[in-house]
PyMOL CGO cylinders between C-alpha atoms (Angstrom):
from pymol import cmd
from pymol.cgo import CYLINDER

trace = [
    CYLINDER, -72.70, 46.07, -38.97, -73.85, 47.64, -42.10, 0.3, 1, 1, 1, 1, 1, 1,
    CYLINDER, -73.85, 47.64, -42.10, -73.46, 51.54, -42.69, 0.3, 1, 1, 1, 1, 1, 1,
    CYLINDER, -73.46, 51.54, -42.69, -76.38, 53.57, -42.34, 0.3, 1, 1, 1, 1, 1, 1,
    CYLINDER, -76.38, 53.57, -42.34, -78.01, 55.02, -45.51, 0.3, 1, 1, 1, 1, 1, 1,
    CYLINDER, -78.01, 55.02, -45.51, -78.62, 58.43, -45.35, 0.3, 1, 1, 1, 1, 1, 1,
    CYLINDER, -78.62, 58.43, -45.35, -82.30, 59.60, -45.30, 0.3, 1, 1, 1, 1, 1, 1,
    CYLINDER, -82.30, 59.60, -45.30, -81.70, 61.30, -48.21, 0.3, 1, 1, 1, 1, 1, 1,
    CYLINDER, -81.70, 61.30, -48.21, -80.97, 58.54, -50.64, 0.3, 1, 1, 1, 1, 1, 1,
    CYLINDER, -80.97, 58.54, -50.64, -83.81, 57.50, -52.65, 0.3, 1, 1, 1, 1, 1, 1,
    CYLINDER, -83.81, 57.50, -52.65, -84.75, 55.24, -55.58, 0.3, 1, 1, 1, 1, 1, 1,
    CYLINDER, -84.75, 55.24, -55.58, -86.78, 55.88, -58.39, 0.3, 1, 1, 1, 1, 1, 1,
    CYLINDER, -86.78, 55.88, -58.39, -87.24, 53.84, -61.78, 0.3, 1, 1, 1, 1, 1, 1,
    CYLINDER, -87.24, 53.84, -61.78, -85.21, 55.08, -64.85, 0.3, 1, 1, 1, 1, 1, 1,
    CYLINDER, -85.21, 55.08, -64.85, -86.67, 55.81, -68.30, 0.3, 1, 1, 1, 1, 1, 1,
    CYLINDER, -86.67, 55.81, -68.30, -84.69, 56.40, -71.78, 0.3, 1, 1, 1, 1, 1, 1,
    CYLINDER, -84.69, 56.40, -71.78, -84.87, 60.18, -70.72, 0.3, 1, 1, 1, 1, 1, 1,
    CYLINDER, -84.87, 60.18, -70.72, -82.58, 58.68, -68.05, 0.3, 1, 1, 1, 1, 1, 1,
    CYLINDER, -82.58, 58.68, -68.05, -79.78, 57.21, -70.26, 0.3, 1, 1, 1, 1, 1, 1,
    CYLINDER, -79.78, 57.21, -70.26, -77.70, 60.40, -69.99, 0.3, 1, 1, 1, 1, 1, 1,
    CYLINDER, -77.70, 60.40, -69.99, -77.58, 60.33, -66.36, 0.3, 1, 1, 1, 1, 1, 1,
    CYLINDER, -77.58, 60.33, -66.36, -76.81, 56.10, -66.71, 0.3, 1, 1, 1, 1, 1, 1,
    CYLINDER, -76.81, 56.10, -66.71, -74.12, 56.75, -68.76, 0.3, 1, 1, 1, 1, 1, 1,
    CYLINDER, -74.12, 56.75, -68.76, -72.56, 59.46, -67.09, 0.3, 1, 1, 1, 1, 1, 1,
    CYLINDER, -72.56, 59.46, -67.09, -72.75, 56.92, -63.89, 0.3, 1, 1, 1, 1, 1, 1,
    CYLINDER, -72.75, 56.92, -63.89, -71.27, 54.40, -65.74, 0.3, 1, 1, 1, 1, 1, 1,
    CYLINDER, -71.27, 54.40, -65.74, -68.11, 56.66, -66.62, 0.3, 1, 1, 1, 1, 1, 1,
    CYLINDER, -68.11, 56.66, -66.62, -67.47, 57.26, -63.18, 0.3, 1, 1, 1, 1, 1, 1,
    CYLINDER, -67.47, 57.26, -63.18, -67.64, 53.45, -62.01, 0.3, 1, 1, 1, 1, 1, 1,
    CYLINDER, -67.64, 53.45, -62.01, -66.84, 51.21, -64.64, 0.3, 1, 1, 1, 1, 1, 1,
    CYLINDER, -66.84, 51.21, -64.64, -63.07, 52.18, -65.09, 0.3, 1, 1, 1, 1, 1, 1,
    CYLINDER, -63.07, 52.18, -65.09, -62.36, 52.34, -61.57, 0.3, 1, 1, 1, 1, 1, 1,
    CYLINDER, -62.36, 52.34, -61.57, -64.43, 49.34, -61.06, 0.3, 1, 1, 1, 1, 1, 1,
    CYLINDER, -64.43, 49.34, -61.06, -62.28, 47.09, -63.11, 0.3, 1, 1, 1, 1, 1, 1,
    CYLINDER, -62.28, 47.09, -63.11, -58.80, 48.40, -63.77, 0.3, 1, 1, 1, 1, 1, 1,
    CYLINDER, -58.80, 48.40, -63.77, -57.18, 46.02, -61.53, 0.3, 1, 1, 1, 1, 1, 1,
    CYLINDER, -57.18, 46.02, -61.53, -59.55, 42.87, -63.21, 0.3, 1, 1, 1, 1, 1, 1,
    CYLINDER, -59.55, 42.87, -63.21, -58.85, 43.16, -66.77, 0.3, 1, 1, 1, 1, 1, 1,
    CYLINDER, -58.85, 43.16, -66.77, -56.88, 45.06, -69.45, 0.3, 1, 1, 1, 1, 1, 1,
    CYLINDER, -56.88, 45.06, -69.45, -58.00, 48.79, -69.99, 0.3, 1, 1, 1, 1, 1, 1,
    CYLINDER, -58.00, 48.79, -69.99, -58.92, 47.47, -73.65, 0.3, 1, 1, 1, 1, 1, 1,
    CYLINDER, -58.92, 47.47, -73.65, -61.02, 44.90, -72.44, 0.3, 1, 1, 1, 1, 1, 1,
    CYLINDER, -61.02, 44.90, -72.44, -62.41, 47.34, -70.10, 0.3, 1, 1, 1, 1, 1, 1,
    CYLINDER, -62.41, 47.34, -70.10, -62.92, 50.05, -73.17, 0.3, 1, 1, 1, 1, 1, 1,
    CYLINDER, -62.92, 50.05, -73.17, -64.44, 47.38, -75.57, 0.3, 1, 1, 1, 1, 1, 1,
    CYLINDER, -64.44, 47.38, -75.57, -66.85, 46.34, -73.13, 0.3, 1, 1, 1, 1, 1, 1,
    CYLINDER, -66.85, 46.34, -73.13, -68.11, 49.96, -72.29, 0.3, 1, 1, 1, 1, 1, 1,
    CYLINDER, -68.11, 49.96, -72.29, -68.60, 50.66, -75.69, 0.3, 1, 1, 1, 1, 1, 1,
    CYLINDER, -68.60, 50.66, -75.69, -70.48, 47.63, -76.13, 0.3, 1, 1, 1, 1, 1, 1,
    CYLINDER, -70.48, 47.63, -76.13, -72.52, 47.82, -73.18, 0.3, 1, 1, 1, 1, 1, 1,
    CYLINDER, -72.52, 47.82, -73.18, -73.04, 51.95, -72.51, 0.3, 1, 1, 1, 1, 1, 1,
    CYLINDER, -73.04, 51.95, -72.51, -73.78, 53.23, -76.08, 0.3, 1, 1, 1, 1, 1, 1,
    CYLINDER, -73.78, 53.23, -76.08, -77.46, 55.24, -76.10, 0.3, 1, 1, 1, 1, 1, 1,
    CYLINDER, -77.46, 55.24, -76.10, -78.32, 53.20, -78.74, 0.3, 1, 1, 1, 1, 1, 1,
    CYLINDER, -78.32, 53.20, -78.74, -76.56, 49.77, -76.23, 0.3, 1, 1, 1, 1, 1, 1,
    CYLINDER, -76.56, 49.77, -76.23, -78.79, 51.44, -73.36, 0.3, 1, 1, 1, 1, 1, 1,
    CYLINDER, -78.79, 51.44, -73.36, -82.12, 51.99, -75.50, 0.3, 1, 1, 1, 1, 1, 1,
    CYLINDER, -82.12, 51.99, -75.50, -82.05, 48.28, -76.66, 0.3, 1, 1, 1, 1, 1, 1,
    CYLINDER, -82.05, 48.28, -76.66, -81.38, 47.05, -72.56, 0.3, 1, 1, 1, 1, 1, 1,
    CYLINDER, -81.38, 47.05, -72.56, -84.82, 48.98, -71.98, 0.3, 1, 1, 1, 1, 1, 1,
    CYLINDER, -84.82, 48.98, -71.98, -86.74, 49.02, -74.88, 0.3, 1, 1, 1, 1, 1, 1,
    CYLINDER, -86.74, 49.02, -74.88, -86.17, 45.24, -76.28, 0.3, 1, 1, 1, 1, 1, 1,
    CYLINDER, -86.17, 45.24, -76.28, -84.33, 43.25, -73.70, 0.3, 1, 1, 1, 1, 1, 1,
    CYLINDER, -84.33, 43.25, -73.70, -86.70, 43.72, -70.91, 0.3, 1, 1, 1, 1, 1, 1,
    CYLINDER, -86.70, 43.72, -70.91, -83.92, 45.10, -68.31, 0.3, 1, 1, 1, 1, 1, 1,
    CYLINDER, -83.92, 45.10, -68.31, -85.44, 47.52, -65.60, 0.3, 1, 1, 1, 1, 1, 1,
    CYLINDER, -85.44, 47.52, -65.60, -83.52, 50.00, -64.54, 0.3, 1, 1, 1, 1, 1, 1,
    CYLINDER, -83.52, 50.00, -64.54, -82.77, 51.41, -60.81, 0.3, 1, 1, 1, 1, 1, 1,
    CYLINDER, -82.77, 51.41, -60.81, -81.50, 55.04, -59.89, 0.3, 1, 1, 1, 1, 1, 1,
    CYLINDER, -81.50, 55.04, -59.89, -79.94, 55.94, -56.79, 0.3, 1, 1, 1, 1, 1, 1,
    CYLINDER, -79.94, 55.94, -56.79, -80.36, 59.76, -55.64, 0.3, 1, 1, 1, 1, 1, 1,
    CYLINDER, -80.36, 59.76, -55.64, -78.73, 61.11, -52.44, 0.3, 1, 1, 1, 1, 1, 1,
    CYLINDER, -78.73, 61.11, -52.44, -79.52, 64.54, -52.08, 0.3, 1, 1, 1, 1, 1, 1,
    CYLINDER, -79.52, 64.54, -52.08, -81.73, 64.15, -55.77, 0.3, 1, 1, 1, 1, 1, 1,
    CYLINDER, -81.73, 64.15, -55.77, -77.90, 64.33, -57.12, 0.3, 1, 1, 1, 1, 1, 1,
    CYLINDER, -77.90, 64.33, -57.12, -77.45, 60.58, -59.00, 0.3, 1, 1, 1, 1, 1, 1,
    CYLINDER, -77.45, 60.58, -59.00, -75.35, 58.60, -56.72, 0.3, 1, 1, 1, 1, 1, 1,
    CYLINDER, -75.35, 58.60, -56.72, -75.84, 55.04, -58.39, 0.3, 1, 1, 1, 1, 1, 1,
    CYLINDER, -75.84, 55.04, -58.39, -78.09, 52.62, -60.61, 0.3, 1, 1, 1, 1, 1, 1,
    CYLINDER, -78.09, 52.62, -60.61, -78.43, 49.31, -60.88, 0.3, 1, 1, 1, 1, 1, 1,
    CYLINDER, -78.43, 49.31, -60.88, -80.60, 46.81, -63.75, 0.3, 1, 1, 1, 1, 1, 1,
    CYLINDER, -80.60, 46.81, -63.75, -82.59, 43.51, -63.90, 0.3, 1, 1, 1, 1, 1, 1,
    CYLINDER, -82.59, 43.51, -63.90, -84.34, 41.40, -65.93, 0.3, 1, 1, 1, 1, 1, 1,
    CYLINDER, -84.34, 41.40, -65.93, -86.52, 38.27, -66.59, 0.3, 1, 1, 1, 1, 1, 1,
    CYLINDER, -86.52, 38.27, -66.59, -84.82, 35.27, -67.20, 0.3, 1, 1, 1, 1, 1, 1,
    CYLINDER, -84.82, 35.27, -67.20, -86.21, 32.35, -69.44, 0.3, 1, 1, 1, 1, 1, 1,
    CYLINDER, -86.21, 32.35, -69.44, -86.43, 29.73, -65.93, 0.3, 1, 1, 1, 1, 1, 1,
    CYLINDER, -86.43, 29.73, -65.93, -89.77, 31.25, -64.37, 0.3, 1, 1, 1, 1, 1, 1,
    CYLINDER, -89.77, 31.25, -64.37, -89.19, 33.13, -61.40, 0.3, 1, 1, 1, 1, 1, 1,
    CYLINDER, -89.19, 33.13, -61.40, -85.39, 33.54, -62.22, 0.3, 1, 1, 1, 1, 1, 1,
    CYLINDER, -85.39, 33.54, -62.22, -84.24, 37.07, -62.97, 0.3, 1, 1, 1, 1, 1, 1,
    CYLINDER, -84.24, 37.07, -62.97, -81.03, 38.39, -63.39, 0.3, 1, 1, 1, 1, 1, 1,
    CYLINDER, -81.03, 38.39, -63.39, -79.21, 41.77, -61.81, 0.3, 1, 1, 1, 1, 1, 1,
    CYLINDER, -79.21, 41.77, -61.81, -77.41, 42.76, -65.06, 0.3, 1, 1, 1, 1, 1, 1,
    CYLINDER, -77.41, 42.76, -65.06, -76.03, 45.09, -62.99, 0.3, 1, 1, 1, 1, 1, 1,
    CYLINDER, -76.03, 45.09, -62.99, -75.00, 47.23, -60.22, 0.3, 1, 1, 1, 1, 1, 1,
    CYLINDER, -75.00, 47.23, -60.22, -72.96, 50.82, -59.53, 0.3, 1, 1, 1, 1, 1, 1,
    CYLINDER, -72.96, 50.82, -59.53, -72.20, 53.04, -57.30, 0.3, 1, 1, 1, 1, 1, 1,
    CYLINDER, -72.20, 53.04, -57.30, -69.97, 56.27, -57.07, 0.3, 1, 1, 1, 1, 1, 1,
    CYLINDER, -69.97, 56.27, -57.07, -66.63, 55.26, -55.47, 0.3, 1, 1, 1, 1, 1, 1,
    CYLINDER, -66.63, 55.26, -55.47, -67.34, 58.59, -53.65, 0.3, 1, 1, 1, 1, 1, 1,
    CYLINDER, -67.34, 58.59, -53.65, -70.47, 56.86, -52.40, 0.3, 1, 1, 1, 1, 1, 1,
    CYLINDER, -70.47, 56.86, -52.40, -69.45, 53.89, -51.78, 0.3, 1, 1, 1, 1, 1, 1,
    CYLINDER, -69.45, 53.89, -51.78, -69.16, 51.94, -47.82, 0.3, 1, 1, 1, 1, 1, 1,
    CYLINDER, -69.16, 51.94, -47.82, -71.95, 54.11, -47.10, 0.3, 1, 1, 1, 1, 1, 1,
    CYLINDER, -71.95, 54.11, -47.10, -74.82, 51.49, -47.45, 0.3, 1, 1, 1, 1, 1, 1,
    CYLINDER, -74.82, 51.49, -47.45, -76.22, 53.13, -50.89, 0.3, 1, 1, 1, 1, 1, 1,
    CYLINDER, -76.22, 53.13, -50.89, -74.83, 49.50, -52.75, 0.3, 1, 1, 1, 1, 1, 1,
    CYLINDER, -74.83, 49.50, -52.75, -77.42, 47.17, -50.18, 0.3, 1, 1, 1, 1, 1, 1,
    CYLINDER, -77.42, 47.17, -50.18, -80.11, 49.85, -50.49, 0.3, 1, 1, 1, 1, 1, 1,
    CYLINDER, -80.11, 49.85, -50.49, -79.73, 49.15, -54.57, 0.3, 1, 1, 1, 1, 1, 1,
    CYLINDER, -79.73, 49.15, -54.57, -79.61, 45.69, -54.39, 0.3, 1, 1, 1, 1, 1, 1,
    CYLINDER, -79.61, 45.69, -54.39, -82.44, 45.84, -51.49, 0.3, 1, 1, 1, 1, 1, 1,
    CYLINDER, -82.44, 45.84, -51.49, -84.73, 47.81, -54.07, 0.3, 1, 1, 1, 1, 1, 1,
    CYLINDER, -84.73, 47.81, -54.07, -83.77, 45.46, -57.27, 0.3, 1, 1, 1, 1, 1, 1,
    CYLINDER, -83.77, 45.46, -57.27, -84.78, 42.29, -54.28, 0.3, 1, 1, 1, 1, 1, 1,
    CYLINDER, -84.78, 42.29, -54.28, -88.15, 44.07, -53.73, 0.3, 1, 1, 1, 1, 1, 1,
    CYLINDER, -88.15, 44.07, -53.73, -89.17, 44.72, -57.24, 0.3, 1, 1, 1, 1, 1, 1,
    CYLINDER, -89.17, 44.72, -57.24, -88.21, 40.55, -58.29, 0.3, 1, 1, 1, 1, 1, 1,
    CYLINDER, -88.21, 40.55, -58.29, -90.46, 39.54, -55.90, 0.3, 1, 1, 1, 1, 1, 1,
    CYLINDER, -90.46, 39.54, -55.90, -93.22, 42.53, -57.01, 0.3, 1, 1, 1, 1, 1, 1,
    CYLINDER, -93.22, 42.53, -57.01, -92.78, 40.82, -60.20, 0.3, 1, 1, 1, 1, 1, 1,
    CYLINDER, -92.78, 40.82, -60.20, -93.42, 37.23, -59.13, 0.3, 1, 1, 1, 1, 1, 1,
    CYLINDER, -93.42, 37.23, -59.13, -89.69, 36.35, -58.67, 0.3, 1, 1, 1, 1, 1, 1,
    CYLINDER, -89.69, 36.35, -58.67, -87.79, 34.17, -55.83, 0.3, 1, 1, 1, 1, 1, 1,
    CYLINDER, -87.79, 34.17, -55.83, -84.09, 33.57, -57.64, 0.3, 1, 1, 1, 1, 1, 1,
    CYLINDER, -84.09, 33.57, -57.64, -81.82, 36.31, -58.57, 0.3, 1, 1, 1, 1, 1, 1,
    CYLINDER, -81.82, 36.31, -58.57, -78.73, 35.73, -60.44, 0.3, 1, 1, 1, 1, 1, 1,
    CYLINDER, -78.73, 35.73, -60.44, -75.53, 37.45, -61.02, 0.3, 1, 1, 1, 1, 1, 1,
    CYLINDER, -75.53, 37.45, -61.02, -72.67, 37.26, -62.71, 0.3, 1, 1, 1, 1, 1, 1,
    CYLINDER, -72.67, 37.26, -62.71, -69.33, 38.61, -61.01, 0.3, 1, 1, 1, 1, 1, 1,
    CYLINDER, -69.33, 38.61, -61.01, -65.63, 38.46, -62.63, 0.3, 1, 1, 1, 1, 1, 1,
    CYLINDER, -65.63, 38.46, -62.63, -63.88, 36.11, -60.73, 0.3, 1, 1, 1, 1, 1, 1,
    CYLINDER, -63.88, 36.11, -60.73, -61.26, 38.77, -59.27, 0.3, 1, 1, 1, 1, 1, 1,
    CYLINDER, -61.26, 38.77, -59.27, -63.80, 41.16, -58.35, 0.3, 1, 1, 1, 1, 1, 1,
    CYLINDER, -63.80, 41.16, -58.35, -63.65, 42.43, -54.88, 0.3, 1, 1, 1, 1, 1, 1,
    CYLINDER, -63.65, 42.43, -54.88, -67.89, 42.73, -55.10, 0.3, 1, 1, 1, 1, 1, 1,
    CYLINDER, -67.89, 42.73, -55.10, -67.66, 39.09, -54.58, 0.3, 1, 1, 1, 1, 1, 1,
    CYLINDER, -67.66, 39.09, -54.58, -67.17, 39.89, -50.68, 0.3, 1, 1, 1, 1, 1, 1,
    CYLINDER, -67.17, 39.89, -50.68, -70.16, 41.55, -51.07, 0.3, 1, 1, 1, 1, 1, 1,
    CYLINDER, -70.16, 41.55, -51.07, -72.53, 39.62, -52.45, 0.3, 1, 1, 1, 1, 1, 1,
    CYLINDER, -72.53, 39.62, -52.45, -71.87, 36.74, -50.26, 0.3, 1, 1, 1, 1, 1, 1,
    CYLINDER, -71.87, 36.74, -50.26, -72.27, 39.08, -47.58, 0.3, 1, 1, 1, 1, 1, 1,
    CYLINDER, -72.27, 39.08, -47.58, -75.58, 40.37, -48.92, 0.3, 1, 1, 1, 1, 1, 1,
    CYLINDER, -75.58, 40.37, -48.92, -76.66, 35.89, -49.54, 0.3, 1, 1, 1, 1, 1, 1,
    CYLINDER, -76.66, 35.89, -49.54, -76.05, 35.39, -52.88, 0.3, 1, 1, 1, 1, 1, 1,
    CYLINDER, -76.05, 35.39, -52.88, -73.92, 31.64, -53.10, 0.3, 1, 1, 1, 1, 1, 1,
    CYLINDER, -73.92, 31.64, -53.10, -71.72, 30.77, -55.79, 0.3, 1, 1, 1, 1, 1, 1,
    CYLINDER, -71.72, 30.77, -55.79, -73.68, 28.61, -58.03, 0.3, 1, 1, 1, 1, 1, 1,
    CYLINDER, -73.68, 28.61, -58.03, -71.45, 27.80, -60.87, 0.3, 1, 1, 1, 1, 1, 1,
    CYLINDER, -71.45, 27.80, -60.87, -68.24, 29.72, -63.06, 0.3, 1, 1, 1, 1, 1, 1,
    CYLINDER, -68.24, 29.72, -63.06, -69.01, 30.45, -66.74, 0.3, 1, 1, 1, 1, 1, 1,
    CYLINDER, -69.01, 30.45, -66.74, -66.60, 31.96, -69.06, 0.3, 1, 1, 1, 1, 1, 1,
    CYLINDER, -66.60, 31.96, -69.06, -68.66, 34.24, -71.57, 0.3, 1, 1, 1, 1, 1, 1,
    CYLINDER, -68.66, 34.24, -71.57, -66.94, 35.53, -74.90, 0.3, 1, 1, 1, 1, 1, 1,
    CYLINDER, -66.94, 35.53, -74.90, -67.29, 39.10, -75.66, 0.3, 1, 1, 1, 1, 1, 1,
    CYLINDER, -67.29, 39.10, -75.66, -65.44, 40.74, -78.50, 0.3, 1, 1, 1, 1, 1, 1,
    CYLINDER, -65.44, 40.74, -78.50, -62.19, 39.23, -78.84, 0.3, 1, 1, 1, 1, 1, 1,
    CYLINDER, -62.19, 39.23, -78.84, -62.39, 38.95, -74.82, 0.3, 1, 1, 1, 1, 1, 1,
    CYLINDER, -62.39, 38.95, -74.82, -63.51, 37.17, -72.14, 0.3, 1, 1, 1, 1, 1, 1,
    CYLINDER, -63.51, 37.17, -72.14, -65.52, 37.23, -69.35, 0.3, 1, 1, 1, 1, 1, 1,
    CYLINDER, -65.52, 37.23, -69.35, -64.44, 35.28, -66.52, 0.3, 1, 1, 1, 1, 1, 1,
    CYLINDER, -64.44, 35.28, -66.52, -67.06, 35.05, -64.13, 0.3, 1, 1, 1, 1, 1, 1,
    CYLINDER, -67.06, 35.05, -64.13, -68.57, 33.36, -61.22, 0.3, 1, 1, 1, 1, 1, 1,
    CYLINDER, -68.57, 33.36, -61.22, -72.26, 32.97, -61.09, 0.3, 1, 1, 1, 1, 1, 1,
    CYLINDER, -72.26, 32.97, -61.09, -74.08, 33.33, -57.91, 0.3, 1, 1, 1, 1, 1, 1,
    CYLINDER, -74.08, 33.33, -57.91, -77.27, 32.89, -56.40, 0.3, 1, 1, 1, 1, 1, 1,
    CYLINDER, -77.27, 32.89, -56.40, -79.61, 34.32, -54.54, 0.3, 1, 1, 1, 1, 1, 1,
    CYLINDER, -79.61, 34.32, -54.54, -83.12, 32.76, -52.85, 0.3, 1, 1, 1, 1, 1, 1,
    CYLINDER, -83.12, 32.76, -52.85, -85.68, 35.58, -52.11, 0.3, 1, 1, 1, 1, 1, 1,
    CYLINDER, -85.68, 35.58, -52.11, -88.09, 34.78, -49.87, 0.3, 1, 1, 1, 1, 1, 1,
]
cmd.load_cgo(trace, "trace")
């Protein structure tokens, strides 16, 4: 049985004056999120990589990736992205967060839930992920329908990304 959100979570679209709050998500979740995955310099390279202003702009601005707040109480509890992929129909949830303090409390299916509706706004019916192998999220996304679909190992720095690919059918 899944938690019950609280009626005072909502979701709104984020804009560039957004990537403040993002980032500020992002240092909350992504250390805590991965410390028992990989090495805390893997973990630190790939922040600074992926959660620059500049890193963030570029997601928005260039790459196409839409991004997802999550406000409990209008206080930022979580965000996730997507975006377009080349196969039509295909897009891709680049990614997904929420506050450990706000996590188990439904806000993580309410994300993904929004991120569902806004693929098939858009003309989508296949969303793709990509989840480190050892990441406990994997329970979750099977959970939530996505099925493992193939493993790709992705080079990033002078590190790897170990990952599973999954799946998910909209209909």
């Amino acid at each position: 049985m899944s938690p019950v959100v609280p009626a005072s979570a909502a979701i709104r679209p984020a804009s560039l004056a957004d990537i403040p709050t993002i980032i500020a998500l992002a240092e909350a979740t992504w250390e805590p999120t991965y410390r028992f995955i990989i090495s805390k310099e893997q973990i630190d390279y790939m922040y600074r990589v992926i959660y620059t202003p500049a890193s963030l702009q570029r997601q928005m601005a260039e790459q196409g990736h839409q991004f997802l707040l999550l406000l409990d109480e209008d206080q930022p509890g979580g965000f996730a992205s997507y975006s377009a992929k080349e196969t039509a129909g295909t897009y891709h949830l680049n990614k997904i967060y929420v506050l450990p303090s706000h996590q188990g409390r439904g806000f993580g299916q309410l994300l993904l839930r929004a991120v569902e509706q806004a693929v098939r706004l858009a003309g989508g019916h296949t969303l793709e992920l990509n989840v480190n192998r050892h990441n406990p999220a994997l329970a979750f996304y099977e959970h939530e329908g996505f099925q493992l679909n193939r493993e790709e190992d992705i080079p990033i720095g002078p590190y790897w990304m170990n990952d599973y690919v999954m799946r998910k059918h909209l209909q």
